[in-house]
ZAMARGU-4260 file (C-alpha; in steps of 0.2 Angstrom, whole numbers, plus 5000, padded with zeros to 4 digits):
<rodrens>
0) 5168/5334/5131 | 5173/5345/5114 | 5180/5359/5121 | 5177/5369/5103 | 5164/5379/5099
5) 5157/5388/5082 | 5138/5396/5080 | 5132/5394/5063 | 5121/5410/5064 | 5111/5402/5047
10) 5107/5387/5054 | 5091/5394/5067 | 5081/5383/5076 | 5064/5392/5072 | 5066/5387/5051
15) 5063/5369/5049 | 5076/5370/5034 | 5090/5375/5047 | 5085/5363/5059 | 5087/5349/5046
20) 5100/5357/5040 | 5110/5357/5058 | 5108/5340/5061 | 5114/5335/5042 | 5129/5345/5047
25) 5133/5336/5063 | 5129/5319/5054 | 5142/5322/5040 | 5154/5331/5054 | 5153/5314/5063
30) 5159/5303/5049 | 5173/5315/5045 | 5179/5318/5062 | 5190/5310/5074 | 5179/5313/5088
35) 5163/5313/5090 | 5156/5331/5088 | 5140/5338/5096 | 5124/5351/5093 | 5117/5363/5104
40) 5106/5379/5100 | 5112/5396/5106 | 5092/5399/5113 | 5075/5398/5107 | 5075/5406/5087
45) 5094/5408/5090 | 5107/5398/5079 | 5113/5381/5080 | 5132/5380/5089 | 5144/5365/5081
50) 5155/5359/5098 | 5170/5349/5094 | 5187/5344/5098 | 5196/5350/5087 | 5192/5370/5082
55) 5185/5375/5064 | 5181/5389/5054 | 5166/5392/5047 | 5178/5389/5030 | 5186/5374/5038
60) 5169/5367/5041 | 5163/5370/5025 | 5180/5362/5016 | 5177/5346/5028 | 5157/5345/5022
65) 5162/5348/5006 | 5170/5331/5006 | 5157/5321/5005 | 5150/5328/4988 | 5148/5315/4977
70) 5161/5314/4960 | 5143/5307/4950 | 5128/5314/4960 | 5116/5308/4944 | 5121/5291/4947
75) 5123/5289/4966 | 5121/5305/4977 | 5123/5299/4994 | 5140/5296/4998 | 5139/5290/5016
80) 5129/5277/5013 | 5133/5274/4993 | 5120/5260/4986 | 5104/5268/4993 | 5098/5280/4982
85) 5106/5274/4966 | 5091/5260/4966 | 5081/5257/4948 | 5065/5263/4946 | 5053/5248/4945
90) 5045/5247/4928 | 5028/5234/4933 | 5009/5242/4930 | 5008/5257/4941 | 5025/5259/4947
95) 5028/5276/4957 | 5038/5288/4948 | 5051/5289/4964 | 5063/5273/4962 | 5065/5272/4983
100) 5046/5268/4982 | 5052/5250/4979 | 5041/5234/4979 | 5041/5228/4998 | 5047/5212/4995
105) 5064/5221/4986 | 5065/5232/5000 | 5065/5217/5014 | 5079/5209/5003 | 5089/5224/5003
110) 5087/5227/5022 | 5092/5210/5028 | 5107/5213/5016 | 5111/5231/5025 | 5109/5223/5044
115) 5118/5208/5037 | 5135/5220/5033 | 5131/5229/5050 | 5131/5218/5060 | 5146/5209/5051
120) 5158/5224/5045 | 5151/5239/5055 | 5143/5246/5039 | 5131/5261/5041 | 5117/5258/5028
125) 5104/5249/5037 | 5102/5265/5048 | 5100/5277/5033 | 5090/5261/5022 | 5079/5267/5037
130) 5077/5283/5037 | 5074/5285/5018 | 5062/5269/5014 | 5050/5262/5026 | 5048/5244/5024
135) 5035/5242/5038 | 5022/5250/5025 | 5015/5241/5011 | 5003/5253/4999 | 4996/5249/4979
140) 5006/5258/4968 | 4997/5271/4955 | 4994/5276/4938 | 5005/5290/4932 | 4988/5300/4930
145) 4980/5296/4946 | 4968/5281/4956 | 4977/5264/4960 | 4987/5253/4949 | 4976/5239/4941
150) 4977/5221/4946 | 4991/5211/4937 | 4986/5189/4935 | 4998/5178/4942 | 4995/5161/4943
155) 4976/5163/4937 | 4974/5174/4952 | 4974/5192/4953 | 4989/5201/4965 | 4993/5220/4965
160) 5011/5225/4967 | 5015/5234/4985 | 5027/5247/4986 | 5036/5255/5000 | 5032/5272/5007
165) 5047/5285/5007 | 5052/5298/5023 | 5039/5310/5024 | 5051/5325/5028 | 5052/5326/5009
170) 5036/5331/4998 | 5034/5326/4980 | 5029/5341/4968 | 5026/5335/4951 | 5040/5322/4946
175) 5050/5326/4960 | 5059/5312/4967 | 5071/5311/4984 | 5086/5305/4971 | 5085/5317/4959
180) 5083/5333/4976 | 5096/5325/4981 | 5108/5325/4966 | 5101/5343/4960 | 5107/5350/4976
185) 5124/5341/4977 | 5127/5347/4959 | 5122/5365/4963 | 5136/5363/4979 | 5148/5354/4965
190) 5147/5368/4950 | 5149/5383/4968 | 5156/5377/4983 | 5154/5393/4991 | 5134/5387/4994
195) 5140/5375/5008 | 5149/5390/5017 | 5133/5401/5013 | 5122/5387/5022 | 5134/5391/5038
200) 5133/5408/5038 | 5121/5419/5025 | 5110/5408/5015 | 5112/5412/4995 | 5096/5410/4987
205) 5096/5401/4967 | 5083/5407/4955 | 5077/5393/4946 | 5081/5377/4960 | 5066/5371/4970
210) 5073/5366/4982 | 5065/5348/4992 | 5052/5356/5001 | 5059/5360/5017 | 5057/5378/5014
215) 5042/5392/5011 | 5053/5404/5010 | 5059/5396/4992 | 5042/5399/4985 | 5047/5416/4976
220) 5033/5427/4973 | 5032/5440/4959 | 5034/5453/4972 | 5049/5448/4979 | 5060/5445/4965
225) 5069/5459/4954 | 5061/5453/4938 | 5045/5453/4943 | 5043/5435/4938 | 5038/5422/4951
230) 5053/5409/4953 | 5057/5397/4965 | 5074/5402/4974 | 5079/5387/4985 | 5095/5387/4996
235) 5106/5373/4989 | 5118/5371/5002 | 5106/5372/5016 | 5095/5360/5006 | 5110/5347/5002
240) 5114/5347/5022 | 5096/5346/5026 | 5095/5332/5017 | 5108/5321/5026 | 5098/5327/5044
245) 5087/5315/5039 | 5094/5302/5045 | 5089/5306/5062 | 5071/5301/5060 | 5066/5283/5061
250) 5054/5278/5050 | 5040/5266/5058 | 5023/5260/5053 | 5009/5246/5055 | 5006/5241/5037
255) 4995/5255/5029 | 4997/5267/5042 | 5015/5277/5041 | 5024/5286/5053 | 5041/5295/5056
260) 5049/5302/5073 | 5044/5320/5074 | 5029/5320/5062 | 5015/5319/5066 | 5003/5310/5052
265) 4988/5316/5055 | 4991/5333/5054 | 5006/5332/5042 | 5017/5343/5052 | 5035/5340/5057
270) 5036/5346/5077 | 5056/5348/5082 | 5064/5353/5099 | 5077/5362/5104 | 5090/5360/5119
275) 5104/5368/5128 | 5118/5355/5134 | 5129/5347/5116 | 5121/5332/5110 | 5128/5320/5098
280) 5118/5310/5084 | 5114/5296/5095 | 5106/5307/5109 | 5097/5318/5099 | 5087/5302/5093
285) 5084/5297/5110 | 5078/5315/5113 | 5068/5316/5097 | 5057/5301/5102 | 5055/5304/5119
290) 5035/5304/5121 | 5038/5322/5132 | 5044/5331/5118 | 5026/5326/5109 | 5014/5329/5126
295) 5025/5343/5129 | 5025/5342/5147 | 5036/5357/5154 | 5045/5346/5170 | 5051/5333/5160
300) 5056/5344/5143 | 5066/5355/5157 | 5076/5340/5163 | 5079/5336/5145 | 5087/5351/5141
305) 5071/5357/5130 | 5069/5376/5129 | 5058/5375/5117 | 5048/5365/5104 | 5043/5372/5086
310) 5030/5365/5074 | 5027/5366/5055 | 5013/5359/5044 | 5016/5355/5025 | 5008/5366/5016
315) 4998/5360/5000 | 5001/5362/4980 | 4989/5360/4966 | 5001/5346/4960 | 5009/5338/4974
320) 5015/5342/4991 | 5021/5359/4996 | 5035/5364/5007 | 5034/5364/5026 | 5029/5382/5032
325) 5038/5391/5043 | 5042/5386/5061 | 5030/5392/5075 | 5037/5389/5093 | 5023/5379/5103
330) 5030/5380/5121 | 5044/5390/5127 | 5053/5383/5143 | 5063/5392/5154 | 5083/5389/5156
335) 5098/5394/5153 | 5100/5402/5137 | 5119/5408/5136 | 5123/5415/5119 | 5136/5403/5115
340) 5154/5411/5112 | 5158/5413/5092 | 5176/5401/5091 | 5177/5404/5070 | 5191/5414/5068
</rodrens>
């Protein structure tokens, strides 16, 4: 077990930005890292606590996150898994404006490719291939002003081109796409590396950066701002992280009907636990689809760990997606909730 612990008291399980953003934190920690490092929550609306063998500093942490910015985040932002984002956008009738929207047959090649190199060299892809773009759904593409893509001819008969559906942990505003988020934020972490130690510790807010929707709190309101002007104010490093964390959620689906662990489709809200023993990445994806966690039964959640379980719907723009509102705790399980010891200094 890592005998090393540091809280990152900006990282609180209640705000579905932190939560992501704590779990892209232990995903990039685990590829940089020797050993295998581990997540646990201090308590219910309490932050996330980073175990590990070795002991870091908040600014050591940050410096050893800070190595996976990309050198060219406009051409291929993802440096864990480089090749996955960088893809073209398609250019036939009715394309989707986000290029990991790819046609489903181009998205089967590319997979068997990335489980190819998996199983033959260890390689990584396949699993965030996954966890970005769902090959299990097939839907029309549309025109860029709205309504389905028309029929093309082909071979005197007519076909329209399917597309693959992207995680639904990010929400499209406008001509958002998860490439471009991705590469804004990394750029914003590239120009001021201090945003990735503010995402630790005492989140710095950017007038002007959207953001990737994971945050309500980026909306800024007239009101709230010093001039008076509404703005969005995202969180870059937090975003940048959060962005990563996505690669805990397996994406699944039955042709036309999406799904994602942890949202709930229906409702269009991501539902997330928190827990009290140190998990690494691969048991906090077993925990995350456990059906407990989404009947919330209080005996089994208790044996798990669980002390509590938070939910947050996507809230709705006039053009596109809004960002997921803020976390509301749906259970609350007894257990021990030891404020875990502060190791950063």
């Amino acid at each position: 077990m890592p005998r090393h612990q540091l809280e990152l008291p900006a990282l609180y399980a209640s705000s579905p930005l932190g939560f992501l953003a704590a779990l892209g934190t232990l995903q990039l920690a685990d590829h940089a890292l020797d050993h295998a490092p581990r997540l646990s929550w201090a308590g219910p609306d309490a932050p996330a606590v980073l175990h590990t063998h070795q002991p870091l500093t908040h600014t050591e942490l940050a410096d050893l996150l800070a190595t996976h910015l990309p050198t060219q985040p406009e051409k291929d932002a993802l440096v864990v898994a480089p090749g996955i984002l960088d893809q073209p956008r398609h250019t036939g009738p009715g394309a989707p404006n986000d290029p990991l929207r790819m046609p489903i047959e181009e998205a089967l090649a590319l997979l068997r490719d990335h489980a190819r190199a998996e199983r033959e060299h260890d390689d990584n892809r396949a699993r965030w291939f996954t966890s970005l773009i769902n090959p299990l759904v097939a839907t029309p593409g549309k025109t860029e002003d709205a309504g389905p893509s028309k029929s093309t001819r082909s071979a005197g008969q007519n076909t329209t081109t399917l597309y693959t559906r992207t995680t639904p942990f990010f929400g499209r505003t406008g001509r958002m796409t998860l490439p471009s988020s991705w590469a804004t934020a990394a750029q914003h972490c590239i120009k001021d590396p201090g945003h990735i130690h503010a995402a630790l510790t005492h989140w710095k807010r950017v007038d002007g950066y959207a953001g990737a929707n994971l945050d309500h709190s980026s909306l800024g309101d007239a009101h709230m701002v010093s001039h008076g002007k509404p703005t969005q104010q995202g969180v870059p490093g937090a975003t940048w992280l959060a962005l990563h964390g996505f690669a805990a959620f397996r994406l699944i689906g039955n042709t036309n009907r999406p799904h994602a662990t942890s949202w709930n489709s229906t409702t269009n809200a991501f539902t997330w636990p928190i827990w009290n023993p140190p998990l690494t990445t691969t048991a906090i994806g077993v925990l995350l689809e456990h059906p407990a966690i989404h009947t919330l039964k209080p005996v089994p959640l208790d044996n798990l760990g669980v002390t509590a379980i938070y939910t947050a719907p996507r809230t709705r723009l006039l053009q596109g997606d809004g960002p997921l509102s803020s976390g509301h705790r749906v259970t609350h399980l007894a257990g021990n909730h030891n404020h875990a010891p502060d190791h950063s200094v």
